[in-house]
C-alpha positions as CSV (number, residue, x, y, z in Angstrom):
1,X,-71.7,3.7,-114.8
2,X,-71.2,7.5,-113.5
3,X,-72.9,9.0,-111.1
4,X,-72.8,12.7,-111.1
5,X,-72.6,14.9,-108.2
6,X,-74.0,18.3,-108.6
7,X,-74.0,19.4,-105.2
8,X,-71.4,21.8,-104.5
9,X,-70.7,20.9,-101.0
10,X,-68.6,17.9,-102.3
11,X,-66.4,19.7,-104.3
12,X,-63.0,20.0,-103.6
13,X,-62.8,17.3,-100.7
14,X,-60.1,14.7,-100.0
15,X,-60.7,11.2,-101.6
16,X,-63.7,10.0,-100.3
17,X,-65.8,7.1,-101.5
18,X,-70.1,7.1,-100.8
19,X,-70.9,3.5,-99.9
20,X,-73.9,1.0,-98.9
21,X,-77.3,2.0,-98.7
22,X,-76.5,5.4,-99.6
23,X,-75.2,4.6,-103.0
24,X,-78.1,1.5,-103.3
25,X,-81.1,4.3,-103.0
26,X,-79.7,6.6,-105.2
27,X,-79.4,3.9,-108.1
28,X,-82.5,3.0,-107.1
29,X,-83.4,6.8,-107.7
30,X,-84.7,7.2,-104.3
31,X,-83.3,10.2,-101.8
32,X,-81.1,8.1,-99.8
33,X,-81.9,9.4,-95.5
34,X,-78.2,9.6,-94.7
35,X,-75.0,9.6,-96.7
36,X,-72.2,7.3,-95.6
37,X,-68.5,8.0,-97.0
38,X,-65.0,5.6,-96.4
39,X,-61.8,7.4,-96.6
40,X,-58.6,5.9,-96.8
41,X,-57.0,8.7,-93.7
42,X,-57.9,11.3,-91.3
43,X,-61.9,10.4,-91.6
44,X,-62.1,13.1,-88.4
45,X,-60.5,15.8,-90.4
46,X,-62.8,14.8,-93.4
47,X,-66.1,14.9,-90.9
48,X,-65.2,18.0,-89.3
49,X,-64.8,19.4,-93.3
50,X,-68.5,18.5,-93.7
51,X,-69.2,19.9,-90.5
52,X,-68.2,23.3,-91.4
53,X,-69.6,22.9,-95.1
54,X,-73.0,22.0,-93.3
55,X,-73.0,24.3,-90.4
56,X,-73.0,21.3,-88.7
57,X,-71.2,19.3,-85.6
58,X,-69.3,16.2,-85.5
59,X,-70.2,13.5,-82.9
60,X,-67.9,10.4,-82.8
61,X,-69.5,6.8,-81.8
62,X,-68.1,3.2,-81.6
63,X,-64.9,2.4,-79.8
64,X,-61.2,3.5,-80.3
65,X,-60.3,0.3,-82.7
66,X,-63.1,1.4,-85.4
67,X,-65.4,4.9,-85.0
68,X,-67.9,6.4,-86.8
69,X,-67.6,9.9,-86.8
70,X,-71.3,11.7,-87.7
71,X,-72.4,14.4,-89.0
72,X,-74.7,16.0,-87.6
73,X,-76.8,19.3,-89.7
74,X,-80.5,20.8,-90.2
75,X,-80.9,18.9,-93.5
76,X,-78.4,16.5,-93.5
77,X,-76.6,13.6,-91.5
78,X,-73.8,11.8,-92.5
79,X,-71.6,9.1,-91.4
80,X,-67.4,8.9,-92.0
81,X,-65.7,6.1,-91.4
82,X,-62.3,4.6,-92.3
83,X,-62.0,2.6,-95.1
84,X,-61.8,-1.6,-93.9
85,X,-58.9,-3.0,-95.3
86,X,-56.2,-1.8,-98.1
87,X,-58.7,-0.2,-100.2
88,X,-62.3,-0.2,-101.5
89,X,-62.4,-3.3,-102.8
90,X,-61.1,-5.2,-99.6
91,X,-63.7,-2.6,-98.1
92,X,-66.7,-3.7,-99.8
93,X,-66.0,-7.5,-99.8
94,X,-66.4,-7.1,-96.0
95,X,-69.7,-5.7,-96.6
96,X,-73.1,-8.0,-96.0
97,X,-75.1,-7.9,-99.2
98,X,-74.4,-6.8,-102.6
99,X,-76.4,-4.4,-103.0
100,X,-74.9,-3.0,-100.0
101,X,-71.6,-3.6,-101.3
102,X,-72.2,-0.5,-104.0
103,X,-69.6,2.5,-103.9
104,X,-69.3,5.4,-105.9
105,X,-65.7,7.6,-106.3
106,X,-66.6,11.0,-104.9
107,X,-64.4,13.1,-107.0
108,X,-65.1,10.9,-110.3
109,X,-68.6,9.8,-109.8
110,X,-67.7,6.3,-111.0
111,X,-69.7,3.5,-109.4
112,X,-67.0,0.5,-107.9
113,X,-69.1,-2.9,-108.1
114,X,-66.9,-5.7,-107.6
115,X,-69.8,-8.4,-106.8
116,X,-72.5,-7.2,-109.4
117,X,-74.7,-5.1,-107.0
118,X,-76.2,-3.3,-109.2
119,X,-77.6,-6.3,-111.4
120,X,-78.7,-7.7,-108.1
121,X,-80.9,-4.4,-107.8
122,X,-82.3,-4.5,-111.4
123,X,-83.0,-8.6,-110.3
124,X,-84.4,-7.1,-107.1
125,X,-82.1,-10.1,-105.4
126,X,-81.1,-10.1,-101.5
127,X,-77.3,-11.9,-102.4
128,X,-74.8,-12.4,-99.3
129,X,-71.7,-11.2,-100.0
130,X,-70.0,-14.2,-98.7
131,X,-70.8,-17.1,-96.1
132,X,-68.6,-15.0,-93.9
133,X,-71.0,-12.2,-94.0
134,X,-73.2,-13.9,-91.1
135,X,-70.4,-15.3,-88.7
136,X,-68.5,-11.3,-88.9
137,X,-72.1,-10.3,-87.6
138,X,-75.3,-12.3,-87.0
139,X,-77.4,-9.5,-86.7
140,X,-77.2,-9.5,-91.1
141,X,-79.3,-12.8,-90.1
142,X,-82.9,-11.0,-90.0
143,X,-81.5,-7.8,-91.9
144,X,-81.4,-10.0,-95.5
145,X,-85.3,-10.4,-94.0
146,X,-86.0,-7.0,-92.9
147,X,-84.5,-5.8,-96.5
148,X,-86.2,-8.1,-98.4
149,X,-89.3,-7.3,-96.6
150,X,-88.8,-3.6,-97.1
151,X,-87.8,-3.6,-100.7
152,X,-89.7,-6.3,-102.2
153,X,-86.8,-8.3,-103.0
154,X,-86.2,-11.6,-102.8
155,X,-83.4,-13.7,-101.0
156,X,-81.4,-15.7,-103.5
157,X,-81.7,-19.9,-102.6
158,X,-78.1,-19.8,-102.1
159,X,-78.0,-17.1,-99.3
160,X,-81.1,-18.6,-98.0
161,X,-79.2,-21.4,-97.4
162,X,-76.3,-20.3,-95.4
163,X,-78.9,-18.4,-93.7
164,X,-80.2,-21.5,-92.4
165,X,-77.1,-23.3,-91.7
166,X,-76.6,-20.6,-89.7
167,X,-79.9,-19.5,-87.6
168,X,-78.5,-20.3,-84.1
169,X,-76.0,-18.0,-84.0
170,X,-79.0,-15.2,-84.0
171,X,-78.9,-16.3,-80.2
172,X,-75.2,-14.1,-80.2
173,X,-77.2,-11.1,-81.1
174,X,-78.7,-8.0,-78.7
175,X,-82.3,-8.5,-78.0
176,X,-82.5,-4.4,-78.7
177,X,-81.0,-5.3,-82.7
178,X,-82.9,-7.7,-83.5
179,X,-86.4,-6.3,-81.9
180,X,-85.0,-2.9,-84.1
181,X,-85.3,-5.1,-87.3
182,X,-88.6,-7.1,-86.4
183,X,-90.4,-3.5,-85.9
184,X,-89.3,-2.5,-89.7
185,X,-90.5,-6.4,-90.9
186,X,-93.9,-5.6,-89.0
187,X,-94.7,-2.4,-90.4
188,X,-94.3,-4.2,-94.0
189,X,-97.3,-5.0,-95.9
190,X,-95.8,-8.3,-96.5
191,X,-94.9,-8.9,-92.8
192,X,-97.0,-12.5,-92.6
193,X,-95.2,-13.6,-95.6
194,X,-92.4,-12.8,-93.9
195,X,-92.4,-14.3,-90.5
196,X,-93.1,-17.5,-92.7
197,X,-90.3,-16.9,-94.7
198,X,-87.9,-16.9,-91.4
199,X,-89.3,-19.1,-89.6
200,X,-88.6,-22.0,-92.5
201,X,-85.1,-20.7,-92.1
202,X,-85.0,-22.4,-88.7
């Protein structure tokens, strides 16, 4: 699969890869809120590229081990971030779902999907990436429910599953994250079903 950029603010950029949701919506032919790149160097000198292609400014969040650097314009925001690992591939497999796990070549347009993503979106499946997925952060604990709530999807037995297995380690997780997920689960039209859902997960 290729995905073609038209927009000319891309061109002629270092190798840069769009990821996650960003990538997900756009299959999904829905415009995507915020973009999301990996790089494999320099993702400041990439963010402050963007910046000056967007009239923008650069803001840079997280800690000194792993930042985020934003970008910050009147249309547009977008996040830069190093690449996890060796290269894409290590990068998405330390993603949470497959669908999320999407990324698409910037200069090329060719879409990576190591762990069938995309046929997860045409099954409209919530599919963890790995068991792993939930111990590197427990917060993806109520996110497969917040995305299957907010896309309509449904969360495979399997991953429903290790969900389970795993439920008390929720307790790990910021009272401010997880109340940030429950408001996006409550303004569902399927919220009831929902709440059921998790709570059988206990």
């Amino acid at each position: 699969m290729i995905f073609p950029f038209q927009n000319p603010i891309f061109a002629g950029l270092p190798q840069a890869f769009l990821v996650g949701g960003s990538v997900r919506d756009m299959i999904r032919e829905v415009k995507p809120l915020d973009l999301d790149f990996v790089v494999p160097s320099e993702p400041l000198r990439f963010a402050r590229m963007m910046a000056d292609r967007l009239n923008g400014k650069v803001i840079t969040l997280g800690k000194a081990t792993f930042s985020v650097h934003r970008v910050v314009s009147k249309n547009l925001s977008i996040d830069v971030s190093a690449i996890k690992g060796e290269d894409i591939q290590e990068d998405l497999l330390a993603r949470d779902f497959t669908i999320n796990a999407i990324a698409c070549d910037l200069a090329s347009g060719e879409i990576i999907d190591c762990l069938g993503g995309v046929a997860d979106l045409r099954g409209r499946r919530i599919k963890m990436v790995s068991p792993d997925a939930f111990s590197d952060d427990p917060a993806r604990l109520i996110r497969a429910f917040r995305m299957a709530a907010t896309l309509n999807f449904q969360i495979t037995p399997h991953t429903f599953q290790a969900i389970a297995n795993q439920a008390d380690a929720i307790r790990q997780v910021a009272g401010e994250r997880i109340w940030a997920e429950l408001e996006l689960i409550l303004a569902c039209p399927n919220s009831r079903w929902t709440l059921n859902h998790m709570a059988e997960s206990q």
